[in-house]
C-alpha positions, 0 to 999 in steps of 0.5 A: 451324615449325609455325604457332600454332593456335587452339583451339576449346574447347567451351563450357557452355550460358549460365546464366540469370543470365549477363551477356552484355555481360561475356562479350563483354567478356572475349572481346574481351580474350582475342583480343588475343595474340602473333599480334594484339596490335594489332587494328583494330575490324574485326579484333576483329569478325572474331576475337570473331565479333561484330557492329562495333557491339558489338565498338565498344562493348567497345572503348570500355569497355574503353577506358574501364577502362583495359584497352585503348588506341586508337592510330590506330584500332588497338587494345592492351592496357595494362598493367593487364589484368596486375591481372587475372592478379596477382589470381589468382596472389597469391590462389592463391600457387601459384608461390610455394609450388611455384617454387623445387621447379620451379626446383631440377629445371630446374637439375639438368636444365638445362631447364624445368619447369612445372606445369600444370592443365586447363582446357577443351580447354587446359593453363594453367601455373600455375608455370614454370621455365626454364634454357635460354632459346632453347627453341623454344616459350616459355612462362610463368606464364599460357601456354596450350596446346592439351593433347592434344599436350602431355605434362601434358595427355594425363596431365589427360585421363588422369584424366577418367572415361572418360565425360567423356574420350570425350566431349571427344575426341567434341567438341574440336577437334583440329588438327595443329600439326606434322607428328607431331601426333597427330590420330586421335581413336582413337589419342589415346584409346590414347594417353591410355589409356596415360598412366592405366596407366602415371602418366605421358606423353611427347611429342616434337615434337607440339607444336612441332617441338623439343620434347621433354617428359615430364608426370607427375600431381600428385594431393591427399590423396585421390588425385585429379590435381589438376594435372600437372608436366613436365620438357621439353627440345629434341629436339636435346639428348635422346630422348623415350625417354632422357627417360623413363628418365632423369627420371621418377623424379625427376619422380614425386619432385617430383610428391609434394613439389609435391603435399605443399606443395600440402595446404595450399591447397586451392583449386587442386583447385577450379582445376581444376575450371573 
């Protein structure tokens, strides 16, 4: 099984009125994962890149807030960064007004189901649903991905001028987290190429081995694709082809349900936008 990979997503020049020290802060929060959920203030150092004394520093505010605990000079998350993610879900009611759509389809299927945005080089599911509960790749509400082996992603970058396209393939970093991934910067611009002509995306064991998915777009009344949504399965069970056949239909229907709930909230078209 292919390892988890980190991605390295580019990032804007700083604004003027950007605070460096609550950049820092967040950086250090973001390199706690399922890999790392124990980290000493070396290992937060290296990860962050940041100097010791100020990855202490971050540390102890964090500490401070509430954020993190130090249990034998060994560093975790508390519970309450969870406030974090809940301010954002129950502002933004997105599983809320799409879950029951995803769940209703992930038990036709018996598989999964997600809708999902793009944010830098990364997917971010929004809403998930899940029948099989011993999938090779877990995911949930908050998970991120890297987007060009993943079905919704390649149908994200689709959607890009082929301006901001090209000049995220020129730049991101792309790493092969099987032996299928594909890597070709030339290749996923065909592959992405496709996706725009044919409104859809499929993958199968790109991602992990396993894994078989088919990502359609979600677009607002203007017809801009302001997410995608995906129905993903094990490759054991079903064909990247068959998966094609037989559900993107029916994903295209849900795609539009999801879409019409989603009129009326608009700010996730500015969640996307990040």
């Amino acid at each position: 099984m292919a390892k988890k990979a980190v991605m390295e997503t580019s990032q804007p020049e700083p604004r003027r009125e950007s605070m460096g020290g609550l950049e820092r802060g967040l950086r250090v929060l973001l390199a706690f994962d399922g890999d790392a959920p124990f980290m000493s203030l070396t290992d937060v150092a290296q990860k962050t890149g940041l100097a010791p004394a100020v990855a202490r520093r971050c540390l102890l505010t964090l500490q401070d807030l509430g954020f993190v605990h130090n249990d034998d000079r060994l560093f975790h998350l508390t519970p309450r960064v969870l406030e974090l993610g809940a301010a954002f879900l129950s502002s933004a009611s997105v599983e809320t007004l799409v879950g029951d759509a995803l769940q209703a389809f992930a038990e036709e299927t018996n598989d999964s189901s997600s809708l999902t945005v793009l944010h830098g080089d990364d997917i971010v599911y929004l809403a998930h649903a899940s029948v099989r509960k011993l999938m090779r790749l877990e995911a949930h509400v908050g998970s991120r991905f890297p987007a060009h082996p993943t079905s919704t992603g390649r149908v994200l970058f689709a959607a890009l001028s082929n301006d901001d396209l090209d000049s995220r393939l020129a730049n991101m970093s792309i790493q092969a987290l099987t032996e299928k991934t594909v890597t070709d910067r030339k290749e996923l611009r065909a592959i992405m190429e496709r996706a725009r002509i044919d409104q859809y995306a499929a993958v199968e064991d790109e991602l992990a081995y396993g894994v078989v998915a088919l990502g359609v777009p979600v677009r607002n009344r203007d017809g801009k694709v302001i997410a995608a949504i995906n129905s993903s399965a094990h490759s054991s069970q079903i064909s990247k082809d068959r998966l094609v056949a037989e559900r993107l239909d029916d994903l295209r229907k849900i795609a539009d349900e999801i879409a019409e709930r989603l009129t009326a909230f608009p700010a996730l078209e500015k969640m996307t936008e990040i």
